[in-house]
FITORMI-285334 format. One record per atom (N, C-alpha, C): z negated, x, y; atom name; residue in one letter; residue number from 1. Coordinates in Angstrom, 3 decimals, padded with zeros to 6 digits. Each point is the difference from the previous one (the first is absolute). Example, Ala and Ser with C-alpha at 12.3 -4.5 7.8 and 13.67 -1.06 7.14 Angstrom:
        up      east     north  atom  res    n
  -007.800   013.190  -005.690     N    A    1
   000.000  -000.890   001.190    CA    A    1
   000.000   000.900   001.200     C    A    1
   000.720  -000.350   001.050     N    S    2
  -000.060   000.820   001.190    CA    S    2
  -000.730  -000.770   001.090     C    S    2
REM end
This chain:
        up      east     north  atom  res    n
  -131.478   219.121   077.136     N    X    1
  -000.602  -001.300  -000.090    CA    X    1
   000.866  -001.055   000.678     C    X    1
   000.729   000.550   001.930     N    X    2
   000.908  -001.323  -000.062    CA    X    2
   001.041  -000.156  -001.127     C    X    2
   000.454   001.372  -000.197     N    X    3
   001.106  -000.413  -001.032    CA    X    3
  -000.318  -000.972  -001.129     C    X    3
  -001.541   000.075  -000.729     N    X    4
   000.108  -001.154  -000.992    CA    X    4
  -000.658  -001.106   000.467     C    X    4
  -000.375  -000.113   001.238     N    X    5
  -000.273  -001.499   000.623    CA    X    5
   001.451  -000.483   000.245     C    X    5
   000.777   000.785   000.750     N    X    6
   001.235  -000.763  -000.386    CA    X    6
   000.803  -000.327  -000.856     C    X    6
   000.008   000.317  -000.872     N    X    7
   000.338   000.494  -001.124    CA    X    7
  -000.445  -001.921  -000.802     C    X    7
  -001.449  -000.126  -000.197     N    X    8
  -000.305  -000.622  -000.205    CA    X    8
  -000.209  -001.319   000.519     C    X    8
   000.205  -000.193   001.409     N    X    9
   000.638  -001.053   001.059    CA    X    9
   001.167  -000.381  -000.610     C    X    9
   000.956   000.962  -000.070     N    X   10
   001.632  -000.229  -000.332    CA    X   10
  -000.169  -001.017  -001.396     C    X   10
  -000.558   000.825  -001.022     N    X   11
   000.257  -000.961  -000.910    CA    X   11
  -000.939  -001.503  -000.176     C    X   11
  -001.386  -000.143   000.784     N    X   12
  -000.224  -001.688   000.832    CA    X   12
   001.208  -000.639   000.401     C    X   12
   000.775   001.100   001.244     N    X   13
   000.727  -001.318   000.044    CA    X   13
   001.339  -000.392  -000.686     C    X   13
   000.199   001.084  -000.729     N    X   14
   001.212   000.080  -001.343    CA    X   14
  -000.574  -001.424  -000.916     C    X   14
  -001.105   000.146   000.042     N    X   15
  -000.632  -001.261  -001.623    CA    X   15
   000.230  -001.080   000.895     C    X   15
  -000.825  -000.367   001.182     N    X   16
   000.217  -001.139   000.756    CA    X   16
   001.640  -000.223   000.289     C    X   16
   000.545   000.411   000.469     N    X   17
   000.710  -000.200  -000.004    CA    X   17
   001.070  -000.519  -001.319     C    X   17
   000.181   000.702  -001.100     N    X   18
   000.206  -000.600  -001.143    CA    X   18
  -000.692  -001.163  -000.709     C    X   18
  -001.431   000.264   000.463     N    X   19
  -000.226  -001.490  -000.414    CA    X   19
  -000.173  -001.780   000.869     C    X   19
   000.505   000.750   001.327     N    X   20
   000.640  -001.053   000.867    CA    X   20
   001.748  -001.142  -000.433     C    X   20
   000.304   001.859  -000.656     N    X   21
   001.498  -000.070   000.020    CA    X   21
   000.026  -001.259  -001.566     C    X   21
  -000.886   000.694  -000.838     N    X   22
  -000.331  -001.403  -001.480    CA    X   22
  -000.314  -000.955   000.502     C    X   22
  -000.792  -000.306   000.546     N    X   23
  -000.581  -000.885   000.607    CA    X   23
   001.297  -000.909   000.473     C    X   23
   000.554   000.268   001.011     N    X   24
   001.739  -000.906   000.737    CA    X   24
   000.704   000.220  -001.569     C    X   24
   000.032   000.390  -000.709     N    X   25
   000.634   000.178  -001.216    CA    X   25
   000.127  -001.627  -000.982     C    X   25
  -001.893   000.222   000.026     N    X   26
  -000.247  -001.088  -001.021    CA    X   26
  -000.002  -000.957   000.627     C    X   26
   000.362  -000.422   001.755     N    X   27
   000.090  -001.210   000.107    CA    X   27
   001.359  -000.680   000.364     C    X   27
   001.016   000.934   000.270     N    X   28
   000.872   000.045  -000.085    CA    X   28
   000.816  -001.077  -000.802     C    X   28
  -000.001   000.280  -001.568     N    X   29
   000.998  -000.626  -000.943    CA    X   29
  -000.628  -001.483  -000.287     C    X   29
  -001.260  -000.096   000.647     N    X   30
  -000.529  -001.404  -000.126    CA    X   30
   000.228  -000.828   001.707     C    X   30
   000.390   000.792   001.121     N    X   31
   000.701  -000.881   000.444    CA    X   31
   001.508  -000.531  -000.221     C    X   31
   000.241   000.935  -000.397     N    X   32
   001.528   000.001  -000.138    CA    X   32
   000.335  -001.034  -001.608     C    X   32
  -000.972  -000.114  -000.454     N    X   33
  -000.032  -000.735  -001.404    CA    X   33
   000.137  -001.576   000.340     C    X   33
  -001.178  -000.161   001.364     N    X   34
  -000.416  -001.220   000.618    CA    X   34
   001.624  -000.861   000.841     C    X   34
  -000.024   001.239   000.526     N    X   35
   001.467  -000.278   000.718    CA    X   35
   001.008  -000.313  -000.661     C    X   35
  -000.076   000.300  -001.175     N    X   36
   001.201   000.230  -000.868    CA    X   36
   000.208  -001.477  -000.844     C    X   36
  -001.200  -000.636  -000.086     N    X   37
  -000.512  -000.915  -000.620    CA    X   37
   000.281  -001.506   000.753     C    X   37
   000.075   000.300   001.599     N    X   38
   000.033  -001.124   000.903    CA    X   38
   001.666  -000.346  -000.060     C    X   38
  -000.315  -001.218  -000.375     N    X   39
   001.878  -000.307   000.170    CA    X   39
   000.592  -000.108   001.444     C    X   39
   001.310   000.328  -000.418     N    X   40
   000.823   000.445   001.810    CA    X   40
   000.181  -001.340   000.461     C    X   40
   000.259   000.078   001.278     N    X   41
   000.040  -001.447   000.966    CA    X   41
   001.524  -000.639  -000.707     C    X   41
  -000.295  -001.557  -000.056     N    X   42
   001.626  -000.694  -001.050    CA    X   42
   000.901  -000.232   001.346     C    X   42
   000.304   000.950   000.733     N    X   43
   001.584  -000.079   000.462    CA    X   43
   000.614  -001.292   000.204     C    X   43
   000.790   000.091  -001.453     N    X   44
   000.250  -000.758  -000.362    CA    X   44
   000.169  -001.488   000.255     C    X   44
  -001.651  -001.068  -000.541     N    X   45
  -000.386  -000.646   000.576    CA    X   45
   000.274  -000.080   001.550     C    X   45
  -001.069   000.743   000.763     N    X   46
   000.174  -000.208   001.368    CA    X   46
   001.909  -000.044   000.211     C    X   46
   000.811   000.825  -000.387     N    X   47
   001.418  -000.518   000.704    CA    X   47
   000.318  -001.583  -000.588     C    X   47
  -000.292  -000.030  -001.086     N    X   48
   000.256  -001.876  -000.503    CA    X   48
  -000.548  -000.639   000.557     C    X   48
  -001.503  -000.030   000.636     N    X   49
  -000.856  -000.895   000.593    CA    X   49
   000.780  -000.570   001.299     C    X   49
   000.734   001.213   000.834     N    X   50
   000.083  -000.591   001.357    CA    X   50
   001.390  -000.853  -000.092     C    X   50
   000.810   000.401  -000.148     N    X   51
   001.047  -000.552   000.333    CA    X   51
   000.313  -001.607  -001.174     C    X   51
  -000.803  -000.101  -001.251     N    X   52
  -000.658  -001.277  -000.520    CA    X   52
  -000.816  -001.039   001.011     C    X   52
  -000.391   001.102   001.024     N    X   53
  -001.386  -000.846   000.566    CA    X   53
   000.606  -000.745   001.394     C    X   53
   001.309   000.729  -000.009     N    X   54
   000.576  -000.349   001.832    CA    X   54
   000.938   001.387   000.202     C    X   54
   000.589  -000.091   001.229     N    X   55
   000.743   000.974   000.651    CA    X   55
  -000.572   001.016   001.079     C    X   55
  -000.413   001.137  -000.488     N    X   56
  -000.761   000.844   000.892    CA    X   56
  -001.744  -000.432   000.439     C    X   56
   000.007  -000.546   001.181     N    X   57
  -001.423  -000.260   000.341    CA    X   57
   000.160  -001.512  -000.114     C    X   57
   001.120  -000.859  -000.125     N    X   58
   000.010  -001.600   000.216    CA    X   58
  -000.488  -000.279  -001.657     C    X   58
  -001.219  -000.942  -000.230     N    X   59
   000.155   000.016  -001.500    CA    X   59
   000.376  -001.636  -000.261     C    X   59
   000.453  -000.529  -001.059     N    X   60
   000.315  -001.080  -000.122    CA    X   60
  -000.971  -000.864   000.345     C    X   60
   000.541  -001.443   000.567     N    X   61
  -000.961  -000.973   000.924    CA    X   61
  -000.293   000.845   001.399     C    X   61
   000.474   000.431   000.286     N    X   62
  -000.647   000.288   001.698    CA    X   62
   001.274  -000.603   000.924     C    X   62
  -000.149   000.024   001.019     N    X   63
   000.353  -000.698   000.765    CA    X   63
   002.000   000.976   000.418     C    X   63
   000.403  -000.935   001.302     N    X   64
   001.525   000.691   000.317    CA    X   64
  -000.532   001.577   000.395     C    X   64
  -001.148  -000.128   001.291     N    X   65
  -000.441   001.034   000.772    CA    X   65
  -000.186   001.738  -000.556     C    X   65
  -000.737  -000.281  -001.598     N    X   66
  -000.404   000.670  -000.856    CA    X   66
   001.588   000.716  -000.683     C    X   66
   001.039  -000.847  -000.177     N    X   67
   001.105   000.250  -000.646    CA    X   67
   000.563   001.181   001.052     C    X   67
   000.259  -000.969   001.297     N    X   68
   000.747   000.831   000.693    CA    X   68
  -000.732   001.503   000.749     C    X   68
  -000.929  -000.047  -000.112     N    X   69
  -001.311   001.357   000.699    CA    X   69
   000.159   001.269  -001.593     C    X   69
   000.172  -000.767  -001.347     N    X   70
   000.397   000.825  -001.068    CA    X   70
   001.548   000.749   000.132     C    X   70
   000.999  -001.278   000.347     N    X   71
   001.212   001.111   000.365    CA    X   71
   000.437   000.754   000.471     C    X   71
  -001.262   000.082   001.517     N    X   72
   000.406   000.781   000.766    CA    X   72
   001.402   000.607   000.794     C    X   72
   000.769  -000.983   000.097     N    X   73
   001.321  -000.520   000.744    CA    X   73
   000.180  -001.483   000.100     C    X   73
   001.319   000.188   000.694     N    X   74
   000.856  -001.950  -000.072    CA    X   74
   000.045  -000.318  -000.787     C    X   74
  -000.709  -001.601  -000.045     N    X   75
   000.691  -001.044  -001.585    CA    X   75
   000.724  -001.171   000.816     C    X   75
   000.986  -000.237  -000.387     N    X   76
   000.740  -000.846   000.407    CA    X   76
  -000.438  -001.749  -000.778     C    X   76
  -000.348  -001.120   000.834     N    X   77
  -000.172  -001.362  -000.680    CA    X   77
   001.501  -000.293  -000.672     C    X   77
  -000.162  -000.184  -001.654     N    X   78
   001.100  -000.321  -000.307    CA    X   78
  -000.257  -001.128  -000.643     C    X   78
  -000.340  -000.778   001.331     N    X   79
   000.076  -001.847  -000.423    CA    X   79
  -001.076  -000.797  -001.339     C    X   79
   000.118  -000.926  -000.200     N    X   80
  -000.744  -000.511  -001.083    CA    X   80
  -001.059  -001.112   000.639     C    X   80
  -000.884  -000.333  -000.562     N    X   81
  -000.720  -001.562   000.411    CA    X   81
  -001.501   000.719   000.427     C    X   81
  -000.959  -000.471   000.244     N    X   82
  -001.278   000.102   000.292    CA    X   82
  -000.591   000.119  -001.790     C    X   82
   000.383  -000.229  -000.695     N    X   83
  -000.117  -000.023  -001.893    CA    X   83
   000.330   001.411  -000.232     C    X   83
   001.290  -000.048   000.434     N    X   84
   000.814   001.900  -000.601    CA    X   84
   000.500   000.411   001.363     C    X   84
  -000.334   000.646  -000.005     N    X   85
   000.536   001.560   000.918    CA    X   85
   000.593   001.059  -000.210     C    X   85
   000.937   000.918   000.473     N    X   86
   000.375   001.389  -000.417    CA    X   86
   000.078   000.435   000.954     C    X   86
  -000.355   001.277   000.312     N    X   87
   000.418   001.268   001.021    CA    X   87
   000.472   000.834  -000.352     C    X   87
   000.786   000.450   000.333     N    X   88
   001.043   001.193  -000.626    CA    X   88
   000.011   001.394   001.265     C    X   88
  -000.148   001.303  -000.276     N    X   89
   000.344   000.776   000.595    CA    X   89
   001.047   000.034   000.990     C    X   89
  -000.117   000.652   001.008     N    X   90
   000.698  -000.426   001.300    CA    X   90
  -000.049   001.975   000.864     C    X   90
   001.352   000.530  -000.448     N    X   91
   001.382  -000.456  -000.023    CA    X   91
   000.328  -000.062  -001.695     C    X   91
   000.627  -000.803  -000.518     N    X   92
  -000.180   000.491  -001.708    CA    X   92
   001.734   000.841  -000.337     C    X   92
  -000.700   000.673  -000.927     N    X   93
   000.872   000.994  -000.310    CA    X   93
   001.321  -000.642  -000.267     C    X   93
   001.568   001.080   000.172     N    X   94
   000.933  -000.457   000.044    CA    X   94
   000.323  -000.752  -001.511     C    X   94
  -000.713  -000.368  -000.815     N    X   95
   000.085  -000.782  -001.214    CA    X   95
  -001.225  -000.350  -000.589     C    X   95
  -000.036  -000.984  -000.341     N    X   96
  -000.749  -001.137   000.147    CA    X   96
  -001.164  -000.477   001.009     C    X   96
  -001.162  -000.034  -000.537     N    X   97
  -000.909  -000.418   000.960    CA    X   97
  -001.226   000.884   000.324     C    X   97
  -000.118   001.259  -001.435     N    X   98
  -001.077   001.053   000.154    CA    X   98
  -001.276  -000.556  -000.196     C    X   98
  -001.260  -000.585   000.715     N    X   99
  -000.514  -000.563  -000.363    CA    X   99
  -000.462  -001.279   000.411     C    X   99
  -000.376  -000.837  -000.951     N    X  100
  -000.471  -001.434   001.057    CA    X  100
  -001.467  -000.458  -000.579     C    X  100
  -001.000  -001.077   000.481     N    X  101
  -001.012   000.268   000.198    CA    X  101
   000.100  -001.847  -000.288     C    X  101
  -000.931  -000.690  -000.943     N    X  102
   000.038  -001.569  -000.324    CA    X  102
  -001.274  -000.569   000.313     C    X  102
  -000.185  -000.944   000.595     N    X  103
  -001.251  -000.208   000.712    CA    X  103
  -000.082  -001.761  -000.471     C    X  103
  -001.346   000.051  -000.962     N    X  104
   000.633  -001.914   000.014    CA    X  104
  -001.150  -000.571   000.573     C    X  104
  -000.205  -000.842   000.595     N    X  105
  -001.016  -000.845   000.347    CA    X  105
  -000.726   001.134   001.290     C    X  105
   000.485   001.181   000.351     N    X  106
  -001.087   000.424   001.066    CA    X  106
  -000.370   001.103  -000.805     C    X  106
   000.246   000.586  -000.918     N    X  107
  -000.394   000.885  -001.042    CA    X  107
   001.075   001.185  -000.420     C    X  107
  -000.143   000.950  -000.288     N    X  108
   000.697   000.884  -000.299    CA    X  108
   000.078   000.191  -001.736     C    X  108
   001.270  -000.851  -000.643     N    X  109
  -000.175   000.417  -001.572    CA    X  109
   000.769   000.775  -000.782     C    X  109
   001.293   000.422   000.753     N    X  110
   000.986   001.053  -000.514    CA    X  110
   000.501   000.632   000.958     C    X  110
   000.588   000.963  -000.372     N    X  111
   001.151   000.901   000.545    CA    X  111
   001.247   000.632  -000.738     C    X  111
   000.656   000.037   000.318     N    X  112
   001.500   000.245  -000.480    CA    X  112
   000.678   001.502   000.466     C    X  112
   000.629   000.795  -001.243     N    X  113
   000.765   000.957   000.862    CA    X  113
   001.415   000.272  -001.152     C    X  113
   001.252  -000.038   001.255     N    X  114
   000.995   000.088  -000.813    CA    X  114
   000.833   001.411   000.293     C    X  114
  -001.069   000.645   000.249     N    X  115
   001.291   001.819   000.924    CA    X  115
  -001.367   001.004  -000.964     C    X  115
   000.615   001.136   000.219     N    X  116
  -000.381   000.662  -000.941    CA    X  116
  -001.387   000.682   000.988     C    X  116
  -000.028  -000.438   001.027     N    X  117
  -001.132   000.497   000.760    CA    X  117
  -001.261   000.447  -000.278     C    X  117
  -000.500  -000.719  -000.779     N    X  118
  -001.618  -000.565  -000.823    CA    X  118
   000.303   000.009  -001.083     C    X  118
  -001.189   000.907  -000.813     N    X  119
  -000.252  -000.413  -001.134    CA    X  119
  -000.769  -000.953  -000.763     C    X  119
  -000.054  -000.302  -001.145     N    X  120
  -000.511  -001.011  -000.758    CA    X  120
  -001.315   000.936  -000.476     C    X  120
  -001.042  -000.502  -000.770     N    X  121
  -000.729   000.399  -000.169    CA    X  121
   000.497   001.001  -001.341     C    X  121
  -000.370   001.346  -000.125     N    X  122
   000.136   000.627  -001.409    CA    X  122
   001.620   000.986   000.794     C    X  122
   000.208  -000.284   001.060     N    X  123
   001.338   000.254   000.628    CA    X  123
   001.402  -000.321  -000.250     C    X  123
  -000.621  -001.330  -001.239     N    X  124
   002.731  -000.062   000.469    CA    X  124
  -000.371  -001.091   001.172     C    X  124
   001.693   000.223  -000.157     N    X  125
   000.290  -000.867   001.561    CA    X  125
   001.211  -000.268  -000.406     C    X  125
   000.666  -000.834   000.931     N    X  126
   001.609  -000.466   000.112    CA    X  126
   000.486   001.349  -000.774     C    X  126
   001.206  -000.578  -000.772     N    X  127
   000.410   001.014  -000.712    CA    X  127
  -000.047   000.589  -001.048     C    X  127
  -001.676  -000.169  -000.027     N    X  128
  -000.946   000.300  -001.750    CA    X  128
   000.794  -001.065  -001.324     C    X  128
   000.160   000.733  -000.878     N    X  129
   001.077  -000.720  -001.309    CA    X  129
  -001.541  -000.885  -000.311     C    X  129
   000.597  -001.192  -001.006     N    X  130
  -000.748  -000.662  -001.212    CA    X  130
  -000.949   000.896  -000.905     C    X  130
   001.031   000.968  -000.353     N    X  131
  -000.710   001.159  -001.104    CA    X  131
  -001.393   000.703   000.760     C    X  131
   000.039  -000.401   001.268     N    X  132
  -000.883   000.973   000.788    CA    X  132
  -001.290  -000.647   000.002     C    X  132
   000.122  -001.236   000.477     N    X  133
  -000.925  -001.332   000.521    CA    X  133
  -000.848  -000.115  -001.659     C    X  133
   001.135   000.373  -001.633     N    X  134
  -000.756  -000.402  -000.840    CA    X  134
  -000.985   001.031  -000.678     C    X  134
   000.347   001.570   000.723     N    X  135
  -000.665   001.164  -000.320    CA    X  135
  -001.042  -000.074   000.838     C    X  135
  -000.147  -000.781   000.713     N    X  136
  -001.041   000.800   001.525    CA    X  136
  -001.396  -001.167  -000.249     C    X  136
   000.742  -001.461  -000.672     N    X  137
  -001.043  -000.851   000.207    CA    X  137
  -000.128  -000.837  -001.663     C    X  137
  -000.377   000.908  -000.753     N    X  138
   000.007  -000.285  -002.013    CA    X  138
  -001.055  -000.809   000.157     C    X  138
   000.860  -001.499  -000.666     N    X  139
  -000.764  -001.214  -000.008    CA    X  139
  -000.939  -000.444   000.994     C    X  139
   000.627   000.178   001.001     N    X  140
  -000.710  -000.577   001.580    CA    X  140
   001.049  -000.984   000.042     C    X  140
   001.030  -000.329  -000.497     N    X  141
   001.718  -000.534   000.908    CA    X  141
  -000.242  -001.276  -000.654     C    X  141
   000.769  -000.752   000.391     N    X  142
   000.893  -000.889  -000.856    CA    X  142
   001.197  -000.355   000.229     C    X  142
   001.302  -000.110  -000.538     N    X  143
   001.438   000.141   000.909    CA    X  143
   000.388  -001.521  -000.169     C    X  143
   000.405  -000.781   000.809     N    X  144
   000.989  -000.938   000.279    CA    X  144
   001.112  -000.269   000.505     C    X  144
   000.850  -000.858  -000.305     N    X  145
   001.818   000.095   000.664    CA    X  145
  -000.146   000.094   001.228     C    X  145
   000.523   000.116   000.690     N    X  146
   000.160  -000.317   001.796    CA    X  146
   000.233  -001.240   000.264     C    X  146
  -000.170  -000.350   000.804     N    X  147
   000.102  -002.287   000.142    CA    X  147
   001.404   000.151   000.557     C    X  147
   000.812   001.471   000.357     N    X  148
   001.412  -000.234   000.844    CA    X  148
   000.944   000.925  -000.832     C    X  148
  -000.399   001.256  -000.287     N    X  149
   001.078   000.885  -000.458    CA    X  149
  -000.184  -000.064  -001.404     C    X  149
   001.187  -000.240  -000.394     N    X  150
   000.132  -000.335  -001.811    CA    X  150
   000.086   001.513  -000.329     C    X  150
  -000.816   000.076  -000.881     N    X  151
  -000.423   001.648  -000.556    CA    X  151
  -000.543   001.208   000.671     C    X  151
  -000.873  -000.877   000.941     N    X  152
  -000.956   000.820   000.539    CA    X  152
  -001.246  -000.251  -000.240     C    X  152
  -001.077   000.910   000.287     N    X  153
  -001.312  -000.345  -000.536    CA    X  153
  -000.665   000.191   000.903     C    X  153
  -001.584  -001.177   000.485     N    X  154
  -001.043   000.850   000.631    CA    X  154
  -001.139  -000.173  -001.247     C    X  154
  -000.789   001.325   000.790     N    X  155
  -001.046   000.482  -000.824    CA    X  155
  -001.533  -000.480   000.298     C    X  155
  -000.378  -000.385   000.243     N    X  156
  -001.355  -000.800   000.282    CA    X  156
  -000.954   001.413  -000.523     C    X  156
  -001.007   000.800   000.941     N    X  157
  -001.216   000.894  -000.768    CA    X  157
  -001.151  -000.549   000.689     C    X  157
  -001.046   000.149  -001.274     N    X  158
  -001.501  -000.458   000.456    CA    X  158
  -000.222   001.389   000.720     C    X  158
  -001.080  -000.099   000.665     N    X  159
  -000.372   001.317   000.557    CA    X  159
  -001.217   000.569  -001.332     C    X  159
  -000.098   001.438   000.045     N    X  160
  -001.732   000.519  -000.438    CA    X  160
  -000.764  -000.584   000.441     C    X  160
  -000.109  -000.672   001.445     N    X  161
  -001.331  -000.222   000.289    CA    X  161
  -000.428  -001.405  -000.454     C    X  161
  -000.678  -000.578   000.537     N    X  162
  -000.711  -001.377   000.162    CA    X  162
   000.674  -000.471   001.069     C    X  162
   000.996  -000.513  -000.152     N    X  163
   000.925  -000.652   001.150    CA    X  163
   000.606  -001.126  -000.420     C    X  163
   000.014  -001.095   000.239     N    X  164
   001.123  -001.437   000.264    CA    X  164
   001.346   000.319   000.610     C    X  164
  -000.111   001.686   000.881     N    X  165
   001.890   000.176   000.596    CA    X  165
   000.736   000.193  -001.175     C    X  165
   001.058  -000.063  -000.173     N    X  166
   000.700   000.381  -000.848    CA    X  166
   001.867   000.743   000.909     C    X  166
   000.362   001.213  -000.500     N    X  167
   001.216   000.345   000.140    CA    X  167
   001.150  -000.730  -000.895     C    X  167
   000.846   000.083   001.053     N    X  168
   001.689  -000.845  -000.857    CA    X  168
   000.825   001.438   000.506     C    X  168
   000.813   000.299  -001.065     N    X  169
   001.358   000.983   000.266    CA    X  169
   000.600  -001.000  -000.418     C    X  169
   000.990  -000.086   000.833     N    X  170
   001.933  -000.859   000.048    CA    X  170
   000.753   001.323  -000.679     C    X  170
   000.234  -000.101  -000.823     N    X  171
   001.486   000.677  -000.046    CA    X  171
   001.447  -000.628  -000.164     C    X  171
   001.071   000.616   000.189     N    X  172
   000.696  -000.356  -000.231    CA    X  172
   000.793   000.023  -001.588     C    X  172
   001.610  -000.608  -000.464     N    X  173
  -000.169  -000.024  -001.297    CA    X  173
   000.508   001.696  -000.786     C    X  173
  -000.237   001.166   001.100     N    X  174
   000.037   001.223  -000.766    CA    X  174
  -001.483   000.711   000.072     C    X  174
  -000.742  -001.058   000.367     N    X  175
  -001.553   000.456  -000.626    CA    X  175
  -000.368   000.983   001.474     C    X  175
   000.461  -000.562   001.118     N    X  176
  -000.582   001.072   001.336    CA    X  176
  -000.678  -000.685   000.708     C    X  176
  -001.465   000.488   000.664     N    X  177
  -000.454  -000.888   000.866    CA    X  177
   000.779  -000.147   001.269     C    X  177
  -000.108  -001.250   000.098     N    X  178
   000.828  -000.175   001.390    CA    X  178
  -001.010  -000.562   001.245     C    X  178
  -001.427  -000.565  -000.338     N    X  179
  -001.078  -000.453   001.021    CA    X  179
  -001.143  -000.164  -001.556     C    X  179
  -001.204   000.278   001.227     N    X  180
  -001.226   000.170  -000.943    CA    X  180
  -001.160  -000.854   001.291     C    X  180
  -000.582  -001.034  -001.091     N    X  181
  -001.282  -000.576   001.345    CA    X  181
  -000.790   000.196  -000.792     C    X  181
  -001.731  -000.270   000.753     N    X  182
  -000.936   000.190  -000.937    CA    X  182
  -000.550  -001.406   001.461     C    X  182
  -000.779  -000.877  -000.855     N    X  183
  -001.141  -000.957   000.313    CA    X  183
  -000.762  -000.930  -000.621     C    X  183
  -000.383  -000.875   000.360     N    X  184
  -001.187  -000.927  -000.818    CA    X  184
   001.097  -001.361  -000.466     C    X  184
  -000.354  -000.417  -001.218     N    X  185
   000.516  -000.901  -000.398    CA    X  185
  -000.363  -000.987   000.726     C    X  185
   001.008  -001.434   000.022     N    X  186
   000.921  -000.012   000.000    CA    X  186
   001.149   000.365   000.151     C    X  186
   000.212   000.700   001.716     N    X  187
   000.197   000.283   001.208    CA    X  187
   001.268   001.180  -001.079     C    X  187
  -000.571   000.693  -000.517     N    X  188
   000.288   001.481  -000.315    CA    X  188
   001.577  -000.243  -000.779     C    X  188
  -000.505  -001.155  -000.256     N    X  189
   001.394  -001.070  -001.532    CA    X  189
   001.006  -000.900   000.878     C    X  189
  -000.128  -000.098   001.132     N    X  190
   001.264  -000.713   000.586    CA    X  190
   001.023   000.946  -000.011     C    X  190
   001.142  -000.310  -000.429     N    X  191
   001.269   000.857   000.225    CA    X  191
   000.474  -000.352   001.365     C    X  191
   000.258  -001.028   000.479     N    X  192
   000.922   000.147   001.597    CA    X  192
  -000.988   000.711   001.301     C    X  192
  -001.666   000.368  -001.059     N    X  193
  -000.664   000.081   001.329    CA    X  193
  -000.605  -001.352   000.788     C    X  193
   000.147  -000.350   000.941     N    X  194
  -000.640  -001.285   001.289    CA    X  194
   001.052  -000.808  -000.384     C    X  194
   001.269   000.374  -000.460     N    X  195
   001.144  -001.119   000.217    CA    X  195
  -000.339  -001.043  -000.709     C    X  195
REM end
């Protein structure tokens, strides 16, 4: 008799158990359906948003304080009026200026980088060809002459997002970036910068 009480225990918990095991079965492919269904976080977006929006934590319109607490090192005052301002990295690399920081009226509206340090949004940087700038950003661009180097081009891109910043690539006239800024118009369209 224990033998078929156990006997008959065993297979209780053989069924329960199998029909626990259906049970996680059938709910299974309907979470995974649900999940499957939810679109993935846009990347993407979020990397275009920030560096459109400002430099690190400084976002465009905030103040010097905000600029320089984002760089988190020396910016050197490189002159200009109470109207335009620039700060430039301090010590700057043994060629050119690396990056500099345009402040007009009390406001933070561009930044500039001419070393291969930083990337641009989508990742070229100094260096990145024409062919690159026109694969990476299809019908975002628009190209114009350079106001100085005869047969060079910059590239003007809207961003994805909902933004007024706009990026400029300089190249030179074999189609290489040589400096890339991103800021708010006007500001973003001066070529000498404050000068």
């Amino acid at each position: 008799m224990a033998n078929r009480t156990l006997s008959i225990s065993a297979v209780v918990m053989t069924s329960i158990l199998a029909l626990s095991a259906c049970s996680d079965a059938d709910n299974t492919p309907a979470k995974t359906a649900s999940a499957a269904q939810s679109s993935p976080p846009k990347l993407q977006e979020k990397e275009d948003l920030s560096p459109f929006a400002g430099f690190a934590s400084a976002r465009f319109g905030s103040d010097e304080t905000a600029v320089r607490a984002a760089w988190k090192g020396s910016l050197r005052d490189g002159g200009g009026s109470d109207t335009c301002r620039q700060l430039f990295q301090d010590p700057r690399p043994a060629k050119g200026f690396g990056t500099s920081f345009m402040l007009e009226n009390g406001q933070f509206v561009r930044y500039d980088i001419d070393s291969r340090e930083r990337k641009a949004p989508r990742g070229l940087q100094v260096g990145s060809s024409s062919q690159q700038i026109r694969a990476t950003y299809p019908g975002r661009f628009e190209e114009q002459p350079n106001k100085y180097e005869p047969g060079a081009t910059d590239f003007i891109v809207t961003p994805y997002t909902d933004s007024d910043a706009r990026l400029v690539f300089e190249t030179d006239r074999d189609g290489v970036v040589t400096r890339w800024r991103i800021g708010l118009p006007p500001a973003v369209f001066y070529v000498e910068g404050c000068s």
